[in-house]
C-alpha positions as protocol buffer text, in pm:
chain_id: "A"
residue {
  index: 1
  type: UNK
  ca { x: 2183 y: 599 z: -4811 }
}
residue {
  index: 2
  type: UNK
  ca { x: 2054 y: 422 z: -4482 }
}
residue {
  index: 3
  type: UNK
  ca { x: 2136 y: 14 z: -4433 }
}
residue {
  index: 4
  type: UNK
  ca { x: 2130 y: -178 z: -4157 }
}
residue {
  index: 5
  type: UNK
  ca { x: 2479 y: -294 z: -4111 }
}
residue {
  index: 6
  type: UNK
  ca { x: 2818 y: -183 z: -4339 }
}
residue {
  index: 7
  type: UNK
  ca { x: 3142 y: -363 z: -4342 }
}
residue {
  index: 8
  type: UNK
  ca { x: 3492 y: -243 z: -4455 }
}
residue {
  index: 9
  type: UNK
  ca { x: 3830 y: -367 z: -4464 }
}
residue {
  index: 10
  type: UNK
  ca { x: 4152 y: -357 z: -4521 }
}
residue {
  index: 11
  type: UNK
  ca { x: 4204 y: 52 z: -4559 }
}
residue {
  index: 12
  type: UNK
  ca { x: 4528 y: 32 z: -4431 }
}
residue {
  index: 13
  type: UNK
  ca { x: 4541 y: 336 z: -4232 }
}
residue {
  index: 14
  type: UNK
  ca { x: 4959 y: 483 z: -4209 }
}
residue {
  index: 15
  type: UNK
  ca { x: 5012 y: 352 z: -4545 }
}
residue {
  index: 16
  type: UNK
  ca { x: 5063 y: 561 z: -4858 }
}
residue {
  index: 17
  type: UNK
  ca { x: 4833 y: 363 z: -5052 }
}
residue {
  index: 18
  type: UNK
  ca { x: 4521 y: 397 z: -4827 }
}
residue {
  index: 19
  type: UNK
  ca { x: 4234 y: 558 z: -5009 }
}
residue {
  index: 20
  type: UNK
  ca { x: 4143 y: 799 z: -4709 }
}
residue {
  index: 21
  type: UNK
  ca { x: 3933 y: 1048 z: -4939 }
}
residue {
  index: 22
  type: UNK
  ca { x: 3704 y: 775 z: -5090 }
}
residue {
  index: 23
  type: UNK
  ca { x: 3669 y: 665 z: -4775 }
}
residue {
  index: 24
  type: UNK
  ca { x: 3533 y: 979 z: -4604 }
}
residue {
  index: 25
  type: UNK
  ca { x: 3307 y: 1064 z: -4899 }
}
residue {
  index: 26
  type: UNK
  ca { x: 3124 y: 684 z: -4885 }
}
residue {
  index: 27
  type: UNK
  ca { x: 3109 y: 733 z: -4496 }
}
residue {
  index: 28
  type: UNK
  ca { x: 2968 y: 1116 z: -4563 }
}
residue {
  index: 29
  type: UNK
  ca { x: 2754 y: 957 z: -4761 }
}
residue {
  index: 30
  type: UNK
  ca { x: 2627 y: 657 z: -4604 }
}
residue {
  index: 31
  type: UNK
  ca { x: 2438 y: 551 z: -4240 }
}
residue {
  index: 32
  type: UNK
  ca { x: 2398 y: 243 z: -4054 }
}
residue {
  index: 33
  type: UNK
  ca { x: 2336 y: 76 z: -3699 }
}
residue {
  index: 34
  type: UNK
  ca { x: 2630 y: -144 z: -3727 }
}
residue {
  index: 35
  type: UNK
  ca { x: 2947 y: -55 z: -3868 }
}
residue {
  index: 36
  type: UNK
  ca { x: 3257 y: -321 z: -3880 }
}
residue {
  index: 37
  type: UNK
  ca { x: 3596 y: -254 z: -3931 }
}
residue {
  index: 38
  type: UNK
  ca { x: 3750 y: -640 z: -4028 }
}
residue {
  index: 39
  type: UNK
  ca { x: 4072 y: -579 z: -3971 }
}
residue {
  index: 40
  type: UNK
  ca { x: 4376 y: -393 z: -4113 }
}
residue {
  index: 41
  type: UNK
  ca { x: 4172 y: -84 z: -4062 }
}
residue {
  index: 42
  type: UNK
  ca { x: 4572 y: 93 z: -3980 }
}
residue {
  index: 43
  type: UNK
  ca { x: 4854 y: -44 z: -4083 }
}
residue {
  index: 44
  type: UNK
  ca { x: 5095 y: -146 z: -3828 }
}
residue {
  index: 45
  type: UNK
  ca { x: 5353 y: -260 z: -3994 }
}
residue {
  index: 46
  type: UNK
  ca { x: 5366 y: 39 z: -4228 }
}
residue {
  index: 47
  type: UNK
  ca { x: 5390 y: 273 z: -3934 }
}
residue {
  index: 48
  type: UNK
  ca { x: 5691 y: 93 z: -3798 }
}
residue {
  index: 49
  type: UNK
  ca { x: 5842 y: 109 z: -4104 }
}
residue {
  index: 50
  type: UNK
  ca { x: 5830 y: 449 z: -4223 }
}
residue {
  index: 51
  type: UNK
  ca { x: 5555 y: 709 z: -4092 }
}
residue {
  index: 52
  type: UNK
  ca { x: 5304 y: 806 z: -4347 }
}
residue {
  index: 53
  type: UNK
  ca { x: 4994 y: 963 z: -4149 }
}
residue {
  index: 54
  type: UNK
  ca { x: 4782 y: 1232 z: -4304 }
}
residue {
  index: 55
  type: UNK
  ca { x: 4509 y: 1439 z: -4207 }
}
residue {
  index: 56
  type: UNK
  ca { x: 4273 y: 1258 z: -4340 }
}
residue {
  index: 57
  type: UNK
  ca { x: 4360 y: 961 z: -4208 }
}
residue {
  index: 58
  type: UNK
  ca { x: 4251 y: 1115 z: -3895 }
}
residue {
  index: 59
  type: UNK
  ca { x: 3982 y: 1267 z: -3995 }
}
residue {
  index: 60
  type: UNK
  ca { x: 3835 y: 902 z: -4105 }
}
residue {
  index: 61
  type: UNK
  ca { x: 3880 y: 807 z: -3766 }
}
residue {
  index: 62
  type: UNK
  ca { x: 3694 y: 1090 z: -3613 }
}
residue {
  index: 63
  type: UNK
  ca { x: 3429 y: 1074 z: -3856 }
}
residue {
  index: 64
  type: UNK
  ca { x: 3404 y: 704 z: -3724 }
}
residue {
  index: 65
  type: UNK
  ca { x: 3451 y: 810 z: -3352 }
}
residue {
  index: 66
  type: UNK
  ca { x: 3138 y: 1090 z: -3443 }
}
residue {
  index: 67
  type: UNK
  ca { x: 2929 y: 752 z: -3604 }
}
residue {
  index: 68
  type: UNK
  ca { x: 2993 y: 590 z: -3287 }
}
residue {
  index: 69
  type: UNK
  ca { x: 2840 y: 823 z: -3029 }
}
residue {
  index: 70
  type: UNK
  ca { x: 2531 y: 877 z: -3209 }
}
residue {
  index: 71
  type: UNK
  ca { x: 2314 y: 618 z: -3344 }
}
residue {
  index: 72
  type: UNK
  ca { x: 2577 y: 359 z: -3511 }
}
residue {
  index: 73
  type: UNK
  ca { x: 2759 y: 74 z: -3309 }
}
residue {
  index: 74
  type: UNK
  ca { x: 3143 y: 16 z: -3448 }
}
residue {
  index: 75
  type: UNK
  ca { x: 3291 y: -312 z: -3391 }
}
residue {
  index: 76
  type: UNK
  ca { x: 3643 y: -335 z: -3456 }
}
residue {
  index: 77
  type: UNK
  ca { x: 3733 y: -686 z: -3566 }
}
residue {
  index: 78
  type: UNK
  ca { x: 4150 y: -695 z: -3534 }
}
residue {
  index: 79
  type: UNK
  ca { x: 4369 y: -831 z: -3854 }
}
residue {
  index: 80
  type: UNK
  ca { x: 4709 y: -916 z: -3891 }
}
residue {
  index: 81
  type: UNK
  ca { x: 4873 y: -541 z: -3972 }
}
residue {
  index: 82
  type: UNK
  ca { x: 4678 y: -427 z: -3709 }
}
residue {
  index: 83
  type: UNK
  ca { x: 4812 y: -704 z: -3419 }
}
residue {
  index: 84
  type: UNK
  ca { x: 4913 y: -433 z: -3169 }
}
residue {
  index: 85
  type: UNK
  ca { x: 4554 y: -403 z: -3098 }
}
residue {
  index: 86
  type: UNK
  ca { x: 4553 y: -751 z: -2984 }
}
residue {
  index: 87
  type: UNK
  ca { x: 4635 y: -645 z: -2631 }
}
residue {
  index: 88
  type: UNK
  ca { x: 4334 y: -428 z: -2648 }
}
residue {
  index: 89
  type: UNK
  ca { x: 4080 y: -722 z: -2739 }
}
residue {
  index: 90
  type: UNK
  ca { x: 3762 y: -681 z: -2528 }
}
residue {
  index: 91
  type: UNK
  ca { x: 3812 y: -333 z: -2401 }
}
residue {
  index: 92
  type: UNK
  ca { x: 3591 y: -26 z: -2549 }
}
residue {
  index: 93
  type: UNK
  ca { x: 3828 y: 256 z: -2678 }
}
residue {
  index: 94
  type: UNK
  ca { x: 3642 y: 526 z: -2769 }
}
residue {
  index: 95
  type: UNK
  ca { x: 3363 y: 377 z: -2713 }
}
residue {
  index: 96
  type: UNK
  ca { x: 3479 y: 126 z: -2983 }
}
residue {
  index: 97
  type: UNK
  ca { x: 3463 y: -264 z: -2910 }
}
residue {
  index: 98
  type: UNK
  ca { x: 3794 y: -422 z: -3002 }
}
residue {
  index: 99
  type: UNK
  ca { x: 3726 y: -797 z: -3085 }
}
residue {
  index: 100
  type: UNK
  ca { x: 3907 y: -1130 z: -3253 }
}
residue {
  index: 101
  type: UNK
  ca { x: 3594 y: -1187 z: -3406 }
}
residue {
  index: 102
  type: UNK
  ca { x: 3182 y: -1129 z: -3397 }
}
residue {
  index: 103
  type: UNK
  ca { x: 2841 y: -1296 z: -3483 }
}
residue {
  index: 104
  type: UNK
  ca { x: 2638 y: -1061 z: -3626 }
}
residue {
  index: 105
  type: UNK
  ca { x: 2291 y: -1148 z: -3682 }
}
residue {
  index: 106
  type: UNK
  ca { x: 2108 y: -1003 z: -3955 }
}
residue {
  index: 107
  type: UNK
  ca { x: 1757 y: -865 z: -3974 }
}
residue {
  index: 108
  type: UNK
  ca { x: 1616 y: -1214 z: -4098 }
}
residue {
  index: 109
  type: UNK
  ca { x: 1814 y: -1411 z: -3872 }
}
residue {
  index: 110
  type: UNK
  ca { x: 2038 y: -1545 z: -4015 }
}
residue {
  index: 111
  type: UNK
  ca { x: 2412 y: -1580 z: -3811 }
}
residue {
  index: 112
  type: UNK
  ca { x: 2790 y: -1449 z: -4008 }
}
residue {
  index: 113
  type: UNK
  ca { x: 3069 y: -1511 z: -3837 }
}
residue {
  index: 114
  type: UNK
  ca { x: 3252 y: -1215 z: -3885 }
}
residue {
  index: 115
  type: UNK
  ca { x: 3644 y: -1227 z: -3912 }
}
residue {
  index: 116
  type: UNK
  ca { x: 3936 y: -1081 z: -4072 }
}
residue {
  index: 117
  type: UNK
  ca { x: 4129 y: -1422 z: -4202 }
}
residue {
  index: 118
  type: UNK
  ca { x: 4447 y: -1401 z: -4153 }
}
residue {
  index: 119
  type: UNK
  ca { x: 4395 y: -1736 z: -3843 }
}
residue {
  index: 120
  type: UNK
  ca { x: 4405 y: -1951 z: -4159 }
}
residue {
  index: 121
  type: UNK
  ca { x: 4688 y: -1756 z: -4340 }
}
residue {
  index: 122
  type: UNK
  ca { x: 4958 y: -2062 z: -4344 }
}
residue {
  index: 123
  type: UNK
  ca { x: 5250 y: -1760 z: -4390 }
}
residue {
  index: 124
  type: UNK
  ca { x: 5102 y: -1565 z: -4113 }
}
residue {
  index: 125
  type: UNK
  ca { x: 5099 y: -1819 z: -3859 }
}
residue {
  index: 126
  type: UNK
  ca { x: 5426 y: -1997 z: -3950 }
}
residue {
  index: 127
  type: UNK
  ca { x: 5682 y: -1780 z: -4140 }
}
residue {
  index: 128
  type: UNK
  ca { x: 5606 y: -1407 z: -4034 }
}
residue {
  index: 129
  type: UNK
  ca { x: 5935 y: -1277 z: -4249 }
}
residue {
  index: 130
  type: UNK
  ca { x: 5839 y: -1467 z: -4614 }
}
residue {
  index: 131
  type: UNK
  ca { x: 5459 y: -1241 z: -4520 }
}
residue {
  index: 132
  type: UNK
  ca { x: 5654 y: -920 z: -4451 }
}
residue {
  index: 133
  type: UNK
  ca { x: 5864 y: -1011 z: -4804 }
}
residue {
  index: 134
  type: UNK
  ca { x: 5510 y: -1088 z: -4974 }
}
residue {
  index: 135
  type: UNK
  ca { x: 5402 y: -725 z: -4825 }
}
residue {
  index: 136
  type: UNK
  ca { x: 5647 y: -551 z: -4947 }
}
residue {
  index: 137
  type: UNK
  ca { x: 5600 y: -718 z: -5293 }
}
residue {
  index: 138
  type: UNK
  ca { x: 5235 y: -620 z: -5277 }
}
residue {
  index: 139
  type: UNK
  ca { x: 5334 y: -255 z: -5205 }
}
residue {
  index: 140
  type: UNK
  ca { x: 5593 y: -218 z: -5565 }
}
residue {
  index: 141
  type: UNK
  ca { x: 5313 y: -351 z: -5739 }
}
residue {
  index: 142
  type: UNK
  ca { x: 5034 y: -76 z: -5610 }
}
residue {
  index: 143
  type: UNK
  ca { x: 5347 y: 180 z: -5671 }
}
residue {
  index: 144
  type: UNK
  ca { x: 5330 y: 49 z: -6034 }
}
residue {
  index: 145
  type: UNK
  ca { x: 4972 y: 67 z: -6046 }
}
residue {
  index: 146
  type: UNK
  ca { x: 4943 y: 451 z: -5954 }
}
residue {
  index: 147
  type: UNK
  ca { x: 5122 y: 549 z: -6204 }
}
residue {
  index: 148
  type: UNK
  ca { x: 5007 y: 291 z: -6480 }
}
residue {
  index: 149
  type: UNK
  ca { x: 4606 y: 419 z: -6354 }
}
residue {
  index: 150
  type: UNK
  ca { x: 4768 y: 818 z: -6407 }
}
residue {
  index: 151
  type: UNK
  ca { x: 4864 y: 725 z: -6795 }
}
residue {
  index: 152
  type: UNK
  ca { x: 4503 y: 580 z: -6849 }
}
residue {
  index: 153
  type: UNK
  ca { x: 4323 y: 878 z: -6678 }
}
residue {
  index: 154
  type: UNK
  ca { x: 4525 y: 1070 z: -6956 }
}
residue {
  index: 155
  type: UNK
  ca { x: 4453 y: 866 z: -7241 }
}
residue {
  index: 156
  type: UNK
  ca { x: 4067 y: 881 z: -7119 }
}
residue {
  index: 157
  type: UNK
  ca { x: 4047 y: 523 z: -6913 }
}
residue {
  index: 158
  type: UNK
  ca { x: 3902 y: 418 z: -6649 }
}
residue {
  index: 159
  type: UNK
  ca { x: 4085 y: 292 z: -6329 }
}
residue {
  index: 160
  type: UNK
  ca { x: 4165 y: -54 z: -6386 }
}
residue {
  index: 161
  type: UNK
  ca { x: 4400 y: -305 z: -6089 }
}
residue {
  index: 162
  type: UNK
  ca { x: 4701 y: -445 z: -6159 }
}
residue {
  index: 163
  type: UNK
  ca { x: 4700 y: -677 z: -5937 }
}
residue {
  index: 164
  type: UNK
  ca { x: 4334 y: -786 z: -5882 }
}
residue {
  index: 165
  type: UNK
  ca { x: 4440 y: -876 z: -6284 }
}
residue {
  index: 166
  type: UNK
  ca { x: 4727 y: -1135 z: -6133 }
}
residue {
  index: 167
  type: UNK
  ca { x: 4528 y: -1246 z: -5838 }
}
residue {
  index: 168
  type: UNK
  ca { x: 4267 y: -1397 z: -6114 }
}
residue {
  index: 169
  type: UNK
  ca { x: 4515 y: -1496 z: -6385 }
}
residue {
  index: 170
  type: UNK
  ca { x: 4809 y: -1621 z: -6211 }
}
residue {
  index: 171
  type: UNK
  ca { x: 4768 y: -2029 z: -6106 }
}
residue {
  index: 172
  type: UNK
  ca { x: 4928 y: -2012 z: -5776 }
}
residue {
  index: 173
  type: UNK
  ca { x: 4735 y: -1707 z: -5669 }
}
residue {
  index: 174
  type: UNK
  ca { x: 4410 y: -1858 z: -5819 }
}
residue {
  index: 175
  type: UNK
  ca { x: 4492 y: -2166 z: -5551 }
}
residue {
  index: 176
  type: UNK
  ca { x: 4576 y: -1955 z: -5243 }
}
residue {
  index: 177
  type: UNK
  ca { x: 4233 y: -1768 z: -5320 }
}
residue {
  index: 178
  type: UNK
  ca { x: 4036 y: -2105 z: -5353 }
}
residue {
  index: 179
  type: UNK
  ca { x: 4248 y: -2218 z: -5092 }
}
residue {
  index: 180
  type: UNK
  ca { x: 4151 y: -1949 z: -4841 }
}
residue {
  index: 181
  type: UNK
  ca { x: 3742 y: -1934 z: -4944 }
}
residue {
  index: 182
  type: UNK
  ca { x: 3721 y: -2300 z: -4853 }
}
residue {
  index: 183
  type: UNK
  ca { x: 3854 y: -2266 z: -4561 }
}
residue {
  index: 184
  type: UNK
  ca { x: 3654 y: -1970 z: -4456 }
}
residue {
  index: 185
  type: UNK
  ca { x: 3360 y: -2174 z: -4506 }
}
residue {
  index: 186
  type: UNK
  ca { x: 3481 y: -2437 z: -4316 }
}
residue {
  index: 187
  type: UNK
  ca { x: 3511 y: -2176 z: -4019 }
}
residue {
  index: 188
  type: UNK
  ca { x: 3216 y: -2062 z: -4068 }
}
residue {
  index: 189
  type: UNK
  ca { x: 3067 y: -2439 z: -4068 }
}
residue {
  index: 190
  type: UNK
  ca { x: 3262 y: -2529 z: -3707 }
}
residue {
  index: 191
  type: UNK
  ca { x: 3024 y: -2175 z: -3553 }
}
residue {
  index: 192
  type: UNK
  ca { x: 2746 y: -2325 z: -3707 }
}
residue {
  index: 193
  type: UNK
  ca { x: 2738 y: -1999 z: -3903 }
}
residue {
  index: 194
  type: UNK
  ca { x: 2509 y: -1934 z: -4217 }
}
residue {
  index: 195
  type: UNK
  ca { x: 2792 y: -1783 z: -4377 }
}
residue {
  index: 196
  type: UNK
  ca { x: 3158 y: -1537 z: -4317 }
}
residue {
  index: 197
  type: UNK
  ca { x: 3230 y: -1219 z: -4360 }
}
residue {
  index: 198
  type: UNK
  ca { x: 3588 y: -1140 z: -4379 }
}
residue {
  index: 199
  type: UNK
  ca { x: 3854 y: -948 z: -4567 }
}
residue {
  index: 200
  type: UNK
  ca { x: 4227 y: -995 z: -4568 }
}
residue {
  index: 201
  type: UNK
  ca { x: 4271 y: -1120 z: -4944 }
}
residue {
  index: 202
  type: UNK
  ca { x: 4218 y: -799 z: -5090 }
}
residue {
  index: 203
  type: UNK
  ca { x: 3935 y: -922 z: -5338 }
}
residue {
  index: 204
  type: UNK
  ca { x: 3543 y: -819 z: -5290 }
}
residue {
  index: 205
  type: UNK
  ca { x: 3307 y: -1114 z: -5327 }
}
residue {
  index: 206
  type: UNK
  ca { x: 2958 y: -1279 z: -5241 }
}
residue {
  index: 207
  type: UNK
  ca { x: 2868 y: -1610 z: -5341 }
}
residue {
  index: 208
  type: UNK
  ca { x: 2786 y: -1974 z: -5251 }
}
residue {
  index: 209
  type: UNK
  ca { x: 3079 y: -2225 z: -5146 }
}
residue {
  index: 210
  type: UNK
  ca { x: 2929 y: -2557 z: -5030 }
}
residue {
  index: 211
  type: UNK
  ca { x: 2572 y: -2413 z: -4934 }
}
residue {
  index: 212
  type: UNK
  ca { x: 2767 y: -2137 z: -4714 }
}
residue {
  index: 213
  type: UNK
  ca { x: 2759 y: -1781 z: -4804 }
}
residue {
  index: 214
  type: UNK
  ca { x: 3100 y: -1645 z: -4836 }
}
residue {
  index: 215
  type: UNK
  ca { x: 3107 y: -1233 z: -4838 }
}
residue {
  index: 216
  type: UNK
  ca { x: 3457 y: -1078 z: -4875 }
}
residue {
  index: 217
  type: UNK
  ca { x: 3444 y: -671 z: -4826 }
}
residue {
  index: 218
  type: UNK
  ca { x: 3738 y: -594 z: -5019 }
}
residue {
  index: 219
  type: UNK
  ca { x: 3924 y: -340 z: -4965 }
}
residue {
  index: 220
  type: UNK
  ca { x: 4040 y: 66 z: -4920 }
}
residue {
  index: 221
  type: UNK
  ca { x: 4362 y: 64 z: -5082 }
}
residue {
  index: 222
  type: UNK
  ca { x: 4254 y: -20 z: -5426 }
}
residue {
  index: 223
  type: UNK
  ca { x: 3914 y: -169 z: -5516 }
}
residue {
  index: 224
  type: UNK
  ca { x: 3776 y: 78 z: -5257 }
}
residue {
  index: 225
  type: UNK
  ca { x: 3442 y: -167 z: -5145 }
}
residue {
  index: 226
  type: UNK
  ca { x: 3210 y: -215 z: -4916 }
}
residue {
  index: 227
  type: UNK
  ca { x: 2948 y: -492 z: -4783 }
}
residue {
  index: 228
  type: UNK
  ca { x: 2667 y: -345 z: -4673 }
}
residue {
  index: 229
  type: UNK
  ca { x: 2327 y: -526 z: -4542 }
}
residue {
  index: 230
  type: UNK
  ca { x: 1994 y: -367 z: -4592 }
}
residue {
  index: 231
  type: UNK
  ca { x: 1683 y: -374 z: -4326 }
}
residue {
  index: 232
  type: UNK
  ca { x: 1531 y: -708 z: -4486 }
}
residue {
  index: 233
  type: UNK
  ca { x: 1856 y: -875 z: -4442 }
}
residue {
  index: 234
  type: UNK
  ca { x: 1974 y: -823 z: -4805 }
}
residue {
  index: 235
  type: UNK
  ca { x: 2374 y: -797 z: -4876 }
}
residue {
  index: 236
  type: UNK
  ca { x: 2482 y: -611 z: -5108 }
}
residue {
  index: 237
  type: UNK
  ca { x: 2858 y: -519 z: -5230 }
}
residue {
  index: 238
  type: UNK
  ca { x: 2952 y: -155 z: -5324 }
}
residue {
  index: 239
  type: UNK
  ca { x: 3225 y: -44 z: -5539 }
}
residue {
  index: 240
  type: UNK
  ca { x: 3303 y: 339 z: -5545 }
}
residue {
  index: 241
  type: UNK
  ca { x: 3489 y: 319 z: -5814 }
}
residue {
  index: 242
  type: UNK
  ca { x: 3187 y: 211 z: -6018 }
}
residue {
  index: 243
  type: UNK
  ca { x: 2903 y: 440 z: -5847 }
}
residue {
  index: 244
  type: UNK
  ca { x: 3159 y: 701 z: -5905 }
}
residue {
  index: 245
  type: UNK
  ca { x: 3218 y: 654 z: -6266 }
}
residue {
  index: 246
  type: UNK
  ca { x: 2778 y: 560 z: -6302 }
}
residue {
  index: 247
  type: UNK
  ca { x: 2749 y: 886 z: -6103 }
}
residue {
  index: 248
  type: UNK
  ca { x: 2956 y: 1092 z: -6353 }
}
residue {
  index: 249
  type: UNK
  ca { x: 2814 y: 945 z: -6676 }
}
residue {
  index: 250
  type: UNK
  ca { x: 2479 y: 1087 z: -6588 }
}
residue {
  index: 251
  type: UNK
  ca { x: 2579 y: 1353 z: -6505 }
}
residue {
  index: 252
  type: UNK
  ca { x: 2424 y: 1422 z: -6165 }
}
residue {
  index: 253
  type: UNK
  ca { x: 2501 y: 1365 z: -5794 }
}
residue {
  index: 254
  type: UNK
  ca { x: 2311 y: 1044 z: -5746 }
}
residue {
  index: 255
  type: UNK
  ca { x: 2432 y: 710 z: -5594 }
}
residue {
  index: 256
  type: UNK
  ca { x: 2420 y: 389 z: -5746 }
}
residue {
  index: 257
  type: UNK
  ca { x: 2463 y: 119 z: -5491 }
}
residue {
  index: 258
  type: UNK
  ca { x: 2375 y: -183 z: -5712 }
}
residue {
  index: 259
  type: UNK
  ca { x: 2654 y: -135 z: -5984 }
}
residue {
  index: 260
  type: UNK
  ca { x: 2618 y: -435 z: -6150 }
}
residue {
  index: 261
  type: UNK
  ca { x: 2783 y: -615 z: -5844 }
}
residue {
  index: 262
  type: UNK
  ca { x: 2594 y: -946 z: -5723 }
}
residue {
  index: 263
  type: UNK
  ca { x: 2345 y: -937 z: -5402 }
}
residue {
  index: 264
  type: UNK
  ca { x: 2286 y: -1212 z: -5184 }
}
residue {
  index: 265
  type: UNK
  ca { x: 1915 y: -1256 z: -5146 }
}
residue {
  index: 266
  type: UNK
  ca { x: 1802 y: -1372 z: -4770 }
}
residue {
  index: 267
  type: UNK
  ca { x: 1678 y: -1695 z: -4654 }
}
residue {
  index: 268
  type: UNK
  ca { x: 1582 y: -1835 z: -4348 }
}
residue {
  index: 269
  type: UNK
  ca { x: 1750 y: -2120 z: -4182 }
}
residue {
  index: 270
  type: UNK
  ca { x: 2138 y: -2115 z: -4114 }
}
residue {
  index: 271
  type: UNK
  ca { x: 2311 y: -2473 z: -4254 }
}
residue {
  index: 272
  type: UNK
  ca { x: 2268 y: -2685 z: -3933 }
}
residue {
  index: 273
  type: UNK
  ca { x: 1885 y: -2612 z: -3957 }
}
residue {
  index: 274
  type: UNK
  ca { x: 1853 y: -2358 z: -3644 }
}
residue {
  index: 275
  type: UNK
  ca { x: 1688 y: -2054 z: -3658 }
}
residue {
  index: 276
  type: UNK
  ca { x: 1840 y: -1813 z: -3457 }
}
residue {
  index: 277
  type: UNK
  ca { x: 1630 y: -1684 z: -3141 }
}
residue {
  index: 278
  type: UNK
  ca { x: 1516 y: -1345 z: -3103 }
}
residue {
  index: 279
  type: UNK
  ca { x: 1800 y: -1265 z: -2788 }
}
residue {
  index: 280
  type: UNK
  ca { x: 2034 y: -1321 z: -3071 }
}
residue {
  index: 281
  type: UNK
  ca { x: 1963 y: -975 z: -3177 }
}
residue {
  index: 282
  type: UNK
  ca { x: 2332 y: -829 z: -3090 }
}
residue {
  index: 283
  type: UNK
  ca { x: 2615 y: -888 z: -3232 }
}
residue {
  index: 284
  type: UNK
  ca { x: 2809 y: -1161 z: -3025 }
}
residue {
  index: 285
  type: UNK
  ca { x: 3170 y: -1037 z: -2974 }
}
residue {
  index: 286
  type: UNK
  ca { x: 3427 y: -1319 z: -2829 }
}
residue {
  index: 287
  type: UNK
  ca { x: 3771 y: -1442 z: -2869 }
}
residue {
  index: 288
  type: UNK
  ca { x: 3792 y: -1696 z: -3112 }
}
residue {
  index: 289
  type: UNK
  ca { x: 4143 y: -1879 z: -3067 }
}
């Protein structure tokens, strides 16, 4: 498939959990002008810890690097695992711009501010060692997961999360979600932006907070999603998982991109009124702290 723009995050690059071969096949298998990486695109942290690099972990990256020289633009928007790159921020490497953030504009107009979210992470900005202990929570509950998702291949299942399953059920995870959506928006407000794109949270979603559009991308570790934006201006999250599974049940190659996963239809004015002006083309790449 062709789109305009595609957005991933969160593939955690170094760690064990990183879904590098779903990854290559939906970048095999899709094109676009604008590619964003929003943050966590390698794991940092993971790397310092213990080493866990394969070859197709760099074989993404080439594959990227090969996007990048011919007719797609990668932006790479920094997260939190991935803070080395901090000292990097407004240099091309690879020909790849390194950035805090971005404004992309889309093909009707409209202005996202584009952003990992881990500025408005209380526990990343204040207590980096009760994050690391959260991390490292987060990582025995994937190890469960593999091999809970192994039994249900064998009985005949489908691939279901463990902890997407707590992140909707448990209270105080319910609240940090909410907690973190609202104040997206409110970033997103303060660049008098139409709506965010971000990541971080580990949960794909589009809708409507407050008459802003919030767009989450997910991530590569397990939902394995994308956002992706067509040439009208139309968003659109994929799950390969899902196009996958659609893909097998009728038995042929063909991709699915709708999925039964909700679209965001395009309008035209952002939600302080202005219509962005044709120079606004570009994505705008700044610091943003």
């Amino acid at each position: 498939m062709n789109y305009r723009s595609i957005w991933i995050s969160d593939v955690h690059l170094g760690s064990r959990h990183s879904q590098t071969g779903p990854l290559l096949e939906f970048l095999r298998q899709n094109e676009c002008q604008y590619l964003y990486l929003v943050g966590d695109f390698i794991d940092g942290w993971e790397l310092k810890r213990r080493w866990h690099w394969s070859e197709d972990a760099n074989t993404v990256i080439q594959k990227i690097l090969r996007k990048n020289r011919k007719d797609t633009r990668v932006i790479y928007v920094h997260g939190n695992h991935d803070e080395f790159l901090q000292d990097f921020t407004g240099l091309n490497v690879g020909g790849v711009k390194i950035v805090p953030h971005a404004v992309h504009v889309t093909a009707d107009r409209r202005r996202y501010l584009v952003i990992h979210g881990h500025q408005l992470d209380g526990l990343v900005q204040f207590n980096r060692l009760l994050e690391r202990v959260g991390a490292r929570l987060y990582e025995a509950i994937l190890v469960f997961n593999t091999y809970f998702n192994r039994i249900r291949r064998r009985l005949g299942f489908g691939y279901w999360s463990v902890s997407a399953y707590l992140k909707q059920n448990t209270k105080s995870a319910v609240r940090y979600v909410t907690g973190f959506e609202e104040g997206m928006v409110q970033l997103a407000r303060q660049h008098r932006a139409y709506g965010v794109i971000c990541g971080h949270i580990h949960r794909a979603e589009i809708r409507s907070i407050q008459g802003v559009q919030y767009l989450n991308c997910g991530d590569w570790v397990e939902s394995c999603t994308a956002l992706v934006e067509d040439f009208s201006g139309r968003f659109q999250l994929l799950n390969f998982h899902e196009t996958t599974a659609c893909s097998t049940r009728r038995g042929s190659g063909a991709h699915d991109p709708g999925a039964g996963i909700p679209a965001v239809e395009p309008t035209s004015r952002s939600p302080g009124g202005r219509r962005p002006s044709r120079d606004e083309s570009e994505p705008e790449l700044a610091g943003l702290f």
